[in-house]
Structure formats: structure tokens, C-alpha cells
mmJSON file of the N, C-alpha and C atoms, coordinates in Angstrom:
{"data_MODEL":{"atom_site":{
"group_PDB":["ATOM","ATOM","ATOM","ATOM","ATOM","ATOM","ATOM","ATOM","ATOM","ATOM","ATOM","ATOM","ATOM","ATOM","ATOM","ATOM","ATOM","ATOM","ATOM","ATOM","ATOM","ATOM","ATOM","ATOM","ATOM","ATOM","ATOM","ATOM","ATOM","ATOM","ATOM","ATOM","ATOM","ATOM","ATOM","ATOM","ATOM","ATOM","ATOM","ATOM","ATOM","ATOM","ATOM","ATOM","ATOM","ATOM","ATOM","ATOM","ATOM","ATOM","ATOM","ATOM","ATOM","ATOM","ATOM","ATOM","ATOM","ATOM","ATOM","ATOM","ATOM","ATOM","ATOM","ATOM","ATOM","ATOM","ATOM","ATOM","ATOM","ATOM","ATOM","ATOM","ATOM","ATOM","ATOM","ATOM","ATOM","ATOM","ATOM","ATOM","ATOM","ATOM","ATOM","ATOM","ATOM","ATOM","ATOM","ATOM","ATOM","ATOM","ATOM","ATOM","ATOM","ATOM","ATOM","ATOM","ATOM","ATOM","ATOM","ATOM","ATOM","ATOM","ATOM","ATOM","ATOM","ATOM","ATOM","ATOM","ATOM","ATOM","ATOM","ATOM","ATOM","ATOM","ATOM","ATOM","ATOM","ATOM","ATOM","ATOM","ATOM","ATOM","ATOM","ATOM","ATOM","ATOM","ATOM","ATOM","ATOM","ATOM","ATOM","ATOM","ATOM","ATOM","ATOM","ATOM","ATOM","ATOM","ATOM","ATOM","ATOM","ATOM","ATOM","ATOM","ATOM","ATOM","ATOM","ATOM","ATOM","ATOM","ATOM","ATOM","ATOM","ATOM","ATOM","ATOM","ATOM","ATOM","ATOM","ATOM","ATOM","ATOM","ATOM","ATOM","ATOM","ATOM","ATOM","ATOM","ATOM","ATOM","ATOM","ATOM","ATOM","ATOM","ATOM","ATOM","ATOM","ATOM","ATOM","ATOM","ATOM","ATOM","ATOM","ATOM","ATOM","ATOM","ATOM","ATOM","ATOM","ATOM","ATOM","ATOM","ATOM","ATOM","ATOM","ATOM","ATOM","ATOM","ATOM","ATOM","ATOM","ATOM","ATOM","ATOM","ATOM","ATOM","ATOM"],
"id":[1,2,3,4,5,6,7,8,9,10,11,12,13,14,15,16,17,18,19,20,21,22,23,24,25,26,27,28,29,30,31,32,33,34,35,36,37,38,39,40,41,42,43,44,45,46,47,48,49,50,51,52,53,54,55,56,57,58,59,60,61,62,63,64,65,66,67,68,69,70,71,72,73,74,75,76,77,78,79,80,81,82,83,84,85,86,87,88,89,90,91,92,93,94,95,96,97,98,99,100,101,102,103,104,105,106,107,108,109,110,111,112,113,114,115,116,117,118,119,120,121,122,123,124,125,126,127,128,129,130,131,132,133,134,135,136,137,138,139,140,141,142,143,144,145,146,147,148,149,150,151,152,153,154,155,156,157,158,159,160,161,162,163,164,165,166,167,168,169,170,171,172,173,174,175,176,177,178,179,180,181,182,183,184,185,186,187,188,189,190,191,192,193,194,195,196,197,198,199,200,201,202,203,204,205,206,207],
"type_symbol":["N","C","C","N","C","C","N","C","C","N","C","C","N","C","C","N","C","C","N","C","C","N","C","C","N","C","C","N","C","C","N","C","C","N","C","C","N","C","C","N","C","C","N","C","C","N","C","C","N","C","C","N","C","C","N","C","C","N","C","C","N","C","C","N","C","C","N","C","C","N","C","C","N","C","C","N","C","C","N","C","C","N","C","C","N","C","C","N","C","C","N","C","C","N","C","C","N","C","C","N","C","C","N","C","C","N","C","C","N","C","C","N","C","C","N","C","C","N","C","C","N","C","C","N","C","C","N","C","C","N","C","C","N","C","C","N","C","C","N","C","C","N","C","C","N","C","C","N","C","C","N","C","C","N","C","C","N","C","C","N","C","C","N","C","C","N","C","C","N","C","C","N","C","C","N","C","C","N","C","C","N","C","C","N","C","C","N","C","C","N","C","C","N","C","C","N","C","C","N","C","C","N","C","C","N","C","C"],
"label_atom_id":["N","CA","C","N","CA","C","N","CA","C","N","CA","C","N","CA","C","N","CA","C","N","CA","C","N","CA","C","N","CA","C","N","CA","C","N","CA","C","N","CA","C","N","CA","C","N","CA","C","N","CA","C","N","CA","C","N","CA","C","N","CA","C","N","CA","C","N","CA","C","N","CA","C","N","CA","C","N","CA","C","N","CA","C","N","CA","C","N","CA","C","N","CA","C","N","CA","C","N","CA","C","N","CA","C","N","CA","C","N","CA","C","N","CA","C","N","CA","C","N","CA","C","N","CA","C","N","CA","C","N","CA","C","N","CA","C","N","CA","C","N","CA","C","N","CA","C","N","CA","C","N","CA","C","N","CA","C","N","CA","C","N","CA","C","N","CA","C","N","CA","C","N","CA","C","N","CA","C","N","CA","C","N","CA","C","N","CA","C","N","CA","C","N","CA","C","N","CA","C","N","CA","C","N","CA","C","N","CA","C","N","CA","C","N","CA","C","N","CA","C","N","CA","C","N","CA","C","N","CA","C","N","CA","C","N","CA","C","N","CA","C"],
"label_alt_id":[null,null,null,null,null,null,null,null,null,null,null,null,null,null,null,null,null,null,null,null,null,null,null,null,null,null,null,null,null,null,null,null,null,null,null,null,null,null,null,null,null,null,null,null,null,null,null,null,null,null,null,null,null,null,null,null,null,null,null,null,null,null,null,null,null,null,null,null,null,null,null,null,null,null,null,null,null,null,null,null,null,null,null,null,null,null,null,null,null,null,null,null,null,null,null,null,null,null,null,null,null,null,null,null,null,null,null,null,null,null,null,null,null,null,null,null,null,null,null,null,null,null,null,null,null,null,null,null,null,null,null,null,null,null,null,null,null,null,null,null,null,null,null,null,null,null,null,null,null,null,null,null,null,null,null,null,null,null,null,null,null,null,null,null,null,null,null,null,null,null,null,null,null,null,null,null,null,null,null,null,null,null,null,null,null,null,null,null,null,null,null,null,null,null,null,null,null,null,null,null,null,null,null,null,null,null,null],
"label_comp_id":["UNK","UNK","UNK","UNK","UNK","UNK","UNK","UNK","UNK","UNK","UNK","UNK","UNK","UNK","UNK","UNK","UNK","UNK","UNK","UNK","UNK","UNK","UNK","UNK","UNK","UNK","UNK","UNK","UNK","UNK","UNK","UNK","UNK","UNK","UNK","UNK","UNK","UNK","UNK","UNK","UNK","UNK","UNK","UNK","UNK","UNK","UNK","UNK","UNK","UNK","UNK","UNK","UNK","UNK","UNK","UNK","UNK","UNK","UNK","UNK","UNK","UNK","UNK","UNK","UNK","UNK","UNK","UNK","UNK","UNK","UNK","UNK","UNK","UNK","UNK","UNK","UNK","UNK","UNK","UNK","UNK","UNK","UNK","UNK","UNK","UNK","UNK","UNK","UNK","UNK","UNK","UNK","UNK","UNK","UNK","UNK","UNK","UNK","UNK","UNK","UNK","UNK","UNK","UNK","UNK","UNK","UNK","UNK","UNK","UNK","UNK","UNK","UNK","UNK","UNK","UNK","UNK","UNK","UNK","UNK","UNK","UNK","UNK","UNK","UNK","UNK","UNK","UNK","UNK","UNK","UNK","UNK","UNK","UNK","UNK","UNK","UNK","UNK","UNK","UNK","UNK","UNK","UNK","UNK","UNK","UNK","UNK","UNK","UNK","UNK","UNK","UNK","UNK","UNK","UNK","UNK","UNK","UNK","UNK","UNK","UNK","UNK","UNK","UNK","UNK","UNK","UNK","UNK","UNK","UNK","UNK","UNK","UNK","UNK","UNK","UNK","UNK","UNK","UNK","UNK","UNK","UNK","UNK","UNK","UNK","UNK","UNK","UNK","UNK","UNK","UNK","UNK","UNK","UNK","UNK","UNK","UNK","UNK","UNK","UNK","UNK","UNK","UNK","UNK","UNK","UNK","UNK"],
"label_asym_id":["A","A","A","A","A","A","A","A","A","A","A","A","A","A","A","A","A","A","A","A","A","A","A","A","A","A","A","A","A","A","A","A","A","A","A","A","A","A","A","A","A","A","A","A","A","A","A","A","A","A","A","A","A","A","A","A","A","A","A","A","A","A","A","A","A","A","A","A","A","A","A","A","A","A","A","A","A","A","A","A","A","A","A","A","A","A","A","A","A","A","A","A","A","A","A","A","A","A","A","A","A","A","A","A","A","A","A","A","A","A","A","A","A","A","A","A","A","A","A","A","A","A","A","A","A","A","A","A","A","A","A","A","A","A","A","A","A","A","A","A","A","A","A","A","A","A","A","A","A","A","A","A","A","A","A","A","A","A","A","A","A","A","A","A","A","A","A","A","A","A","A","A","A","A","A","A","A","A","A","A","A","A","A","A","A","A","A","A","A","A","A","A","A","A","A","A","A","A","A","A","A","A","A","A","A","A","A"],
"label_entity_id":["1","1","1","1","1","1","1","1","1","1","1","1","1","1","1","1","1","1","1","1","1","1","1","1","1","1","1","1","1","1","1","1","1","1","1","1","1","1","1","1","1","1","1","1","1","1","1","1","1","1","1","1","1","1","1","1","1","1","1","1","1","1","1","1","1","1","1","1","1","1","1","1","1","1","1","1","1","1","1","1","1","1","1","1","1","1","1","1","1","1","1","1","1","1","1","1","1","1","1","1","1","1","1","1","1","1","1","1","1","1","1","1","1","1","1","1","1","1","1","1","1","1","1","1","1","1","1","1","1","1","1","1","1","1","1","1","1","1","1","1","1","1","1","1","1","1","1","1","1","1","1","1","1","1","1","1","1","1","1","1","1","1","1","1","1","1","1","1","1","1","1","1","1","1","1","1","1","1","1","1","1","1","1","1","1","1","1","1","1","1","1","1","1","1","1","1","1","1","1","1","1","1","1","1","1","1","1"],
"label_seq_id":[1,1,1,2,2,2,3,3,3,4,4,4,5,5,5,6,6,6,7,7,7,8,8,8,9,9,9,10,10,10,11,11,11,12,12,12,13,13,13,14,14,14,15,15,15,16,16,16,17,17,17,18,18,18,19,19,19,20,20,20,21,21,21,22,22,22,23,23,23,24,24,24,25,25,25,26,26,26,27,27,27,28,28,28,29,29,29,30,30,30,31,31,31,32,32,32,33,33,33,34,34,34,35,35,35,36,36,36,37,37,37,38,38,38,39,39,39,40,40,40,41,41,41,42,42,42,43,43,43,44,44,44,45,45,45,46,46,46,47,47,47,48,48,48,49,49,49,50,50,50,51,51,51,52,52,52,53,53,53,54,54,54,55,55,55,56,56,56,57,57,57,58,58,58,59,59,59,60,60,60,61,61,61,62,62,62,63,63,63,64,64,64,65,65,65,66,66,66,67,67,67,68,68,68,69,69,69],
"pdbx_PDB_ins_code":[null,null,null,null,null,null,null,null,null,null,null,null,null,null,null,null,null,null,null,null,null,null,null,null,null,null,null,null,null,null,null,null,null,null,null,null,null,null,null,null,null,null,null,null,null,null,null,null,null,null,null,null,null,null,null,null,null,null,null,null,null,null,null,null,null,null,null,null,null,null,null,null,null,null,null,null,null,null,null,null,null,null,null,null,null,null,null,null,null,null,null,null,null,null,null,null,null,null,null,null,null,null,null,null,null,null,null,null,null,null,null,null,null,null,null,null,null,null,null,null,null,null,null,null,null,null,null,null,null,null,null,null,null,null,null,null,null,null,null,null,null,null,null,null,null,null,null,null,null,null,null,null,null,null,null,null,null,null,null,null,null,null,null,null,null,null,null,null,null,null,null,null,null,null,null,null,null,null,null,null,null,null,null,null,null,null,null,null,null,null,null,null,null,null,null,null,null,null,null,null,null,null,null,null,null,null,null],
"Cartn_x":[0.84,0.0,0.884,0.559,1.38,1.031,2.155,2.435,2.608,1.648,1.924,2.148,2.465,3.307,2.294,1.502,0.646,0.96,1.05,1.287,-0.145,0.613,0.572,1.04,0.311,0.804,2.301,2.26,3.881,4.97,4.367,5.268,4.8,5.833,5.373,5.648,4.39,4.275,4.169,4.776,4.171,3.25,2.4,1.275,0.634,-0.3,-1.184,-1.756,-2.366,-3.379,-4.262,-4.854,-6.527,-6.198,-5.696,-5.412,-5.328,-4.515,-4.187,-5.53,-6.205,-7.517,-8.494,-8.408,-9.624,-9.525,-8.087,-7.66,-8.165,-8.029,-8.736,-9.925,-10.523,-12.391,-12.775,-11.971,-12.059,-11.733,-10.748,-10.59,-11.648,-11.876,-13.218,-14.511,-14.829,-15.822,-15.614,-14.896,-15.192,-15.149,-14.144,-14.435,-15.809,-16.753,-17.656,-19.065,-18.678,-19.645,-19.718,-18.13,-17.742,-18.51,-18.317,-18.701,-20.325,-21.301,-22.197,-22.9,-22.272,-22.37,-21.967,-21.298,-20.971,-22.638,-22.4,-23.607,-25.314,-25.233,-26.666,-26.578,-25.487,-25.3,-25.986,-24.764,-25.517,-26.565,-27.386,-28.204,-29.798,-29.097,-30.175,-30.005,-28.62,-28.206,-29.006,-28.874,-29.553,-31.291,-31.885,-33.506,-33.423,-32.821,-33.136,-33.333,-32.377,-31.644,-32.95,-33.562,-34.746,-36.296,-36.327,-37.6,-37.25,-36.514,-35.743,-36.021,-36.041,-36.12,-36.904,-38.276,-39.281,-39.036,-37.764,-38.02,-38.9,-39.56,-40.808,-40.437,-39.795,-39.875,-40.945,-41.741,-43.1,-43.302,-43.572,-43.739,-44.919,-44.86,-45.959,-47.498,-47.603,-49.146,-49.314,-48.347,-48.911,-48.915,-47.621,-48.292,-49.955,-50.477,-51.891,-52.909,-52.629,-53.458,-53.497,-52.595,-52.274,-53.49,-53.248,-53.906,-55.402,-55.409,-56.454,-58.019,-57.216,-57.971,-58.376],
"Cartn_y":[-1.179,0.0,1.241,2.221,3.561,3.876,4.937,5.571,7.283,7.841,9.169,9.81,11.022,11.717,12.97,12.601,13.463,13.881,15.242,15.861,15.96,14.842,14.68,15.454,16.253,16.836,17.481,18.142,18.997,17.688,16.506,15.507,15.227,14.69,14.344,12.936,11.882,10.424,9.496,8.712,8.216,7.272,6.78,5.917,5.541,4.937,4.004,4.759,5.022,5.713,6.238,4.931,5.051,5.282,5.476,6.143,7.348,7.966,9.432,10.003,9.314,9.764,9.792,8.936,9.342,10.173,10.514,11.554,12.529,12.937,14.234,14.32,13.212,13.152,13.489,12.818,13.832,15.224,15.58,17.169,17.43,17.444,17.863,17.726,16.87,16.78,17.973,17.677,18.989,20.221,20.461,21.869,22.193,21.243,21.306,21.548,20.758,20.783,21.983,22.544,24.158,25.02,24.965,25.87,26.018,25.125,24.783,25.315,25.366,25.759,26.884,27.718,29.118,29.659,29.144,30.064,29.914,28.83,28.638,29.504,30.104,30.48,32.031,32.661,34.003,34.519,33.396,33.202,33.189,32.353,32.836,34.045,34.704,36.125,36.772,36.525,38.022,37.683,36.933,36.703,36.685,36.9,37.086,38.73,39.172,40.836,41.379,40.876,41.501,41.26,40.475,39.91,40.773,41.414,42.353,43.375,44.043,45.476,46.312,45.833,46.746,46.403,45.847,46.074,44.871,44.079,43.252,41.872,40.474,39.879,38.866,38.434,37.697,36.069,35.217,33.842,34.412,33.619,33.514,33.779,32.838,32.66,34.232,34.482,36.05,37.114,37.287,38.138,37.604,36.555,36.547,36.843,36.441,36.63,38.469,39.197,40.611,41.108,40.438,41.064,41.198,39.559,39.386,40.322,40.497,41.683,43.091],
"Cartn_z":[0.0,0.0,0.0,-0.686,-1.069,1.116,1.361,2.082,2.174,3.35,2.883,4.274,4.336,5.628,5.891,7.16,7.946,9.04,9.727,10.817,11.966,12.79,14.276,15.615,15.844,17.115,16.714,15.645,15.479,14.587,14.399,14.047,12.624,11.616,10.444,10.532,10.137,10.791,9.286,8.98,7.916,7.921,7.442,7.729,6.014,6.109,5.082,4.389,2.93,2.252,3.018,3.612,4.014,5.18,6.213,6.966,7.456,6.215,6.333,5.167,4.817,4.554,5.469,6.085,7.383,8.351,8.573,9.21,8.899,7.042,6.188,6.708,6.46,6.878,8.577,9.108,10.549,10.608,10.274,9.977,9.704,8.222,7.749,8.358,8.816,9.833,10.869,11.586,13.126,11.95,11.253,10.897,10.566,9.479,8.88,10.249,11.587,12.47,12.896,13.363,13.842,13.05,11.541,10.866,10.699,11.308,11.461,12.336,13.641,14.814,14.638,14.252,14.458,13.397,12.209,11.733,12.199,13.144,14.033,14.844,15.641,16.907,16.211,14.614,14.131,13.892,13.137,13.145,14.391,15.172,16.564,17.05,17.209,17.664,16.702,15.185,14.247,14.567,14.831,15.17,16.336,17.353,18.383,18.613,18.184,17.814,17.702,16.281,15.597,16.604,17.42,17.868,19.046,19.836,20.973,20.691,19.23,18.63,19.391,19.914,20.525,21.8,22.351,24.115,25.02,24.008,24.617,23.894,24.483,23.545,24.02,23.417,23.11,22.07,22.231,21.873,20.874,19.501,18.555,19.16,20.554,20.834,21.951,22.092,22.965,21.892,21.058,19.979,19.507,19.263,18.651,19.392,20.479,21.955,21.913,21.911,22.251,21.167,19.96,18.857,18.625,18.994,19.02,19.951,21.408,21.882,21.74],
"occupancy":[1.0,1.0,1.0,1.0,1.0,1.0,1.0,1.0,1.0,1.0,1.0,1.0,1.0,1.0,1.0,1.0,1.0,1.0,1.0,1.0,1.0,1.0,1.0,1.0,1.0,1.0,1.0,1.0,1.0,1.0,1.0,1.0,1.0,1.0,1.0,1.0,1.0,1.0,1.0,1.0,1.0,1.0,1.0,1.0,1.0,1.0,1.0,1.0,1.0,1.0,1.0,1.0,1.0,1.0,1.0,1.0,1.0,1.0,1.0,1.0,1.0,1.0,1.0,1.0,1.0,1.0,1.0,1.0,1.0,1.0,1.0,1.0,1.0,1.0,1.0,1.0,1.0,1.0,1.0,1.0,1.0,1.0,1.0,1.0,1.0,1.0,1.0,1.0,1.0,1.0,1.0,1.0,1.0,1.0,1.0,1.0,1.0,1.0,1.0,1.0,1.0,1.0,1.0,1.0,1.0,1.0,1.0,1.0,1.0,1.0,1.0,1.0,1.0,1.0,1.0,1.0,1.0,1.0,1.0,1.0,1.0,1.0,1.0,1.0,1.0,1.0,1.0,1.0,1.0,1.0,1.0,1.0,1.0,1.0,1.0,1.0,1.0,1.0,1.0,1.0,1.0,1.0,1.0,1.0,1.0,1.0,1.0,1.0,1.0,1.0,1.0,1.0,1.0,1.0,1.0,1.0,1.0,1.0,1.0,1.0,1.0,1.0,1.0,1.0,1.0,1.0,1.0,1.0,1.0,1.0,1.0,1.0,1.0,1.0,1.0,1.0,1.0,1.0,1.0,1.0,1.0,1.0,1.0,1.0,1.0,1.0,1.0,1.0,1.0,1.0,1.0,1.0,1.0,1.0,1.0,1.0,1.0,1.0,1.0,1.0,1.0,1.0,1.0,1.0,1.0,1.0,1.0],
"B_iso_or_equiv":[0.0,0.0,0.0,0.0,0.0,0.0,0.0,0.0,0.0,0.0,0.0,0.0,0.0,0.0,0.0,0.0,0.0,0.0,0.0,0.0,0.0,0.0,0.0,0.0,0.0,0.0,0.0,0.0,0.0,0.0,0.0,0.0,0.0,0.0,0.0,0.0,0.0,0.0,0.0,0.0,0.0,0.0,0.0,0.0,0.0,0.0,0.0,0.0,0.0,0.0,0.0,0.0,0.0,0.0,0.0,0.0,0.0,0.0,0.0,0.0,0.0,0.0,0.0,0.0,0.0,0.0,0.0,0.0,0.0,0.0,0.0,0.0,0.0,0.0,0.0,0.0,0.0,0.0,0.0,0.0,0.0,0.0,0.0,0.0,0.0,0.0,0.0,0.0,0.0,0.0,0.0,0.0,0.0,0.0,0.0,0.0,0.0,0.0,0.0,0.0,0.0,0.0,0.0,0.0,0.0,0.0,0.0,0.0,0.0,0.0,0.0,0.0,0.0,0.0,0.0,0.0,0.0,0.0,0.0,0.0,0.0,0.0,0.0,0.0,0.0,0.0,0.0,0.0,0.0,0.0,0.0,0.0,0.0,0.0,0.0,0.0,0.0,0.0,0.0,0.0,0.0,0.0,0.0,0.0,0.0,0.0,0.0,0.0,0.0,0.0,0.0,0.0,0.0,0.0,0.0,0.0,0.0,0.0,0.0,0.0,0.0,0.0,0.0,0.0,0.0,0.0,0.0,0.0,0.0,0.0,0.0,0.0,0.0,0.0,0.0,0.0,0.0,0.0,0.0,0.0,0.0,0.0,0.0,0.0,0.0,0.0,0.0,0.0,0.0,0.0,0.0,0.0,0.0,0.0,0.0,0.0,0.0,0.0,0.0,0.0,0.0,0.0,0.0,0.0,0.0,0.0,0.0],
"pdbx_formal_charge":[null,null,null,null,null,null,null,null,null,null,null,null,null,null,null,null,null,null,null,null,null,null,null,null,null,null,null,null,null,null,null,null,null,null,null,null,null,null,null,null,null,null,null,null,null,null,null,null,null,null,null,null,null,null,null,null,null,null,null,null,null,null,null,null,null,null,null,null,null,null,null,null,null,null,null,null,null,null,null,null,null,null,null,null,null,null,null,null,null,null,null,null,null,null,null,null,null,null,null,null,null,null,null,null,null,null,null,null,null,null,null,null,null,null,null,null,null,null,null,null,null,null,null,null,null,null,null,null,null,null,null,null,null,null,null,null,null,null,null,null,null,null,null,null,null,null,null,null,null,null,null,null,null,null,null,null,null,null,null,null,null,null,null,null,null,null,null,null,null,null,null,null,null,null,null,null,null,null,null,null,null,null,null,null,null,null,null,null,null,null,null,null,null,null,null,null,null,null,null,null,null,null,null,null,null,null,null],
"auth_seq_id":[1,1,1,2,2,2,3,3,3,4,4,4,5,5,5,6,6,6,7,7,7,8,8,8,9,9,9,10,10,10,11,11,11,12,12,12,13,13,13,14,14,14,15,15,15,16,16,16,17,17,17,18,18,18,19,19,19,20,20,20,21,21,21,22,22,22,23,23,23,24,24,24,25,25,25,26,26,26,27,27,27,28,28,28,29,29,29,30,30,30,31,31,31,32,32,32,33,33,33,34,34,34,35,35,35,36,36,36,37,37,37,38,38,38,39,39,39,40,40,40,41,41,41,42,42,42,43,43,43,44,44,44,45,45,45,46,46,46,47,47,47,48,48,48,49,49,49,50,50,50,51,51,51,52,52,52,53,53,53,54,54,54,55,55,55,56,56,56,57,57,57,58,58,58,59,59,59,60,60,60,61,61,61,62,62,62,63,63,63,64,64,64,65,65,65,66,66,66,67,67,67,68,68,68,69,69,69],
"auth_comp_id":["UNK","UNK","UNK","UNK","UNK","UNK","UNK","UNK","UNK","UNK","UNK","UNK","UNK","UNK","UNK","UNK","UNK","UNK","UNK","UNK","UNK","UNK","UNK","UNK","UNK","UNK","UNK","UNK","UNK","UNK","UNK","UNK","UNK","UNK","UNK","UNK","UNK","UNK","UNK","UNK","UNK","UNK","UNK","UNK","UNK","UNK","UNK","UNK","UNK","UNK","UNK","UNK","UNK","UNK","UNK","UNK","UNK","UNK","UNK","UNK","UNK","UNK","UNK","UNK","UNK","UNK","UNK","UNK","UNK","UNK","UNK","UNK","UNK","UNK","UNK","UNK","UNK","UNK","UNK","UNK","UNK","UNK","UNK","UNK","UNK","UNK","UNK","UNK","UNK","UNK","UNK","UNK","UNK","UNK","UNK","UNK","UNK","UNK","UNK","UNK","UNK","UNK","UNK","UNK","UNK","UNK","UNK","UNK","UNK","UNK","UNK","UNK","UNK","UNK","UNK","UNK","UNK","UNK","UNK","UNK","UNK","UNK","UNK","UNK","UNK","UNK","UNK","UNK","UNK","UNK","UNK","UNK","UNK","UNK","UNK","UNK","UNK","UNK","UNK","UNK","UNK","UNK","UNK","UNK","UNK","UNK","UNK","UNK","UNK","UNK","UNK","UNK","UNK","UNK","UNK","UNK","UNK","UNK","UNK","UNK","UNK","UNK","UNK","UNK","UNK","UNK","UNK","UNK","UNK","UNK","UNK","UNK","UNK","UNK","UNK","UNK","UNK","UNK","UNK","UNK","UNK","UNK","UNK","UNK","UNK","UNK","UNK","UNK","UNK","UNK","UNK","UNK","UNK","UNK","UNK","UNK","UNK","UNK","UNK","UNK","UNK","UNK","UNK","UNK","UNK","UNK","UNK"],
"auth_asym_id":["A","A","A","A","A","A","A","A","A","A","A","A","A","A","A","A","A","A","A","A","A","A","A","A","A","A","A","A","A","A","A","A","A","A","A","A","A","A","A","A","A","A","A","A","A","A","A","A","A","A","A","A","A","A","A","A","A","A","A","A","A","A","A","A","A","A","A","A","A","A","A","A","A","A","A","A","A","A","A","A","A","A","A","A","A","A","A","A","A","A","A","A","A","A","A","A","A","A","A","A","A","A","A","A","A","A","A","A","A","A","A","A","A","A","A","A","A","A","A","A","A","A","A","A","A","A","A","A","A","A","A","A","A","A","A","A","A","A","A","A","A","A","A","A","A","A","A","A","A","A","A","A","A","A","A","A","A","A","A","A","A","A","A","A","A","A","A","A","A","A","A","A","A","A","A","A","A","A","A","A","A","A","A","A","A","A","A","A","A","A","A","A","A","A","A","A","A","A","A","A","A","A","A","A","A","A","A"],
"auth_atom_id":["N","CA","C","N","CA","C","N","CA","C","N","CA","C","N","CA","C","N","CA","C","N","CA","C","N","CA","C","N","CA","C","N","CA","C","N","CA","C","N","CA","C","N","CA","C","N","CA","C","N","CA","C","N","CA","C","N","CA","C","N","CA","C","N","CA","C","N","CA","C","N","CA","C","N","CA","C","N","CA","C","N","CA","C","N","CA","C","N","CA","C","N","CA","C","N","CA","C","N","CA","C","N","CA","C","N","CA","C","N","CA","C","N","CA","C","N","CA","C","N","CA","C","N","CA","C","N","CA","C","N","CA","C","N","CA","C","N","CA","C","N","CA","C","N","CA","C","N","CA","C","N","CA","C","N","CA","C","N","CA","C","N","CA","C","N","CA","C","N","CA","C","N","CA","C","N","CA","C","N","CA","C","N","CA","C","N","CA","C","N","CA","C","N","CA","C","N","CA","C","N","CA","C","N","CA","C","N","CA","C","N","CA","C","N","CA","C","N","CA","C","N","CA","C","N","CA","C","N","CA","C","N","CA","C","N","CA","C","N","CA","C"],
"pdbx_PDB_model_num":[1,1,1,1,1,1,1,1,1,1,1,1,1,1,1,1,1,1,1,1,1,1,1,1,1,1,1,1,1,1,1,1,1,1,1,1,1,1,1,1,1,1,1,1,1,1,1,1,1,1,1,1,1,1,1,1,1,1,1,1,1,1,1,1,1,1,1,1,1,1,1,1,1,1,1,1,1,1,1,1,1,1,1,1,1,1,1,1,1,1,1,1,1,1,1,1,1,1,1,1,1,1,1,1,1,1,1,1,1,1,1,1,1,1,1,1,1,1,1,1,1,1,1,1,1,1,1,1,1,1,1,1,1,1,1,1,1,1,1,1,1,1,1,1,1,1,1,1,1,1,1,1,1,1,1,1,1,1,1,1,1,1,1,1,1,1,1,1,1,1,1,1,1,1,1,1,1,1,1,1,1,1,1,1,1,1,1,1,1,1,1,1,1,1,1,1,1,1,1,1,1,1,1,1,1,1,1]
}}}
């Protein structure tokens, strides 16, 4: 099996194809989860932001309730 050289903790290690491919796919994974998680987090911050605007924040069924009276 071909051999390729991936960095470990500051070390360059040589190891197996498929090896130092699953390594890639773990990388890629957490980053892909991180990057996931950061734009949910903006996302709740920018709708939260906006639903705050008037000072009062309120659940769907009290805005209808409010209106409704």
C-alpha cells in the first residue's frame, strides 16, 4: 500500500493511504460541524436581535393573543 506523511501533534508520521484519509475526513468533519455551529449560533443572535427590537420579547401565541384583543 502507497504511504503518505501526515502531521501529528507537530510531528510528520508516515502511515497508510486510508489512513491518512480518514484523518482528512475527521478534519473535515469537526471543521464542517464548527462551521455549522458558528452560523446557528448568528443566526439565533440576528432573530433574536430583531424579535428584541421593541423592548418586549413575546412567543408567537402572545403576539396573537395581544392582537387578538
Amino acid at each position: 500500500m502507497p504511504n503518505e506523511v501526515v502531521n501529528v501533534d507537530g510531528e510528520d508520521v508516515i502511515v497508510r493511504e486510508d489512513t491518512a484519509k480518514k484523518l482528512r475526513g475527521v478534519h473535515w468533519a469537526l471543521i464542517s460541524i464548527g462551521a455549522m455551529v458558528l452560523i446557528a449560533g448568528f443566526l439565533f443572535v440576528l432573530f433574536f436581535a430583531g424579535a428584541a427590537k421593541d423592548g418586549s420579547i413575546q412567543s408567537p401565541s402572545e403576539l396573537q393573543n395581544s392582537n387578538a384583543k
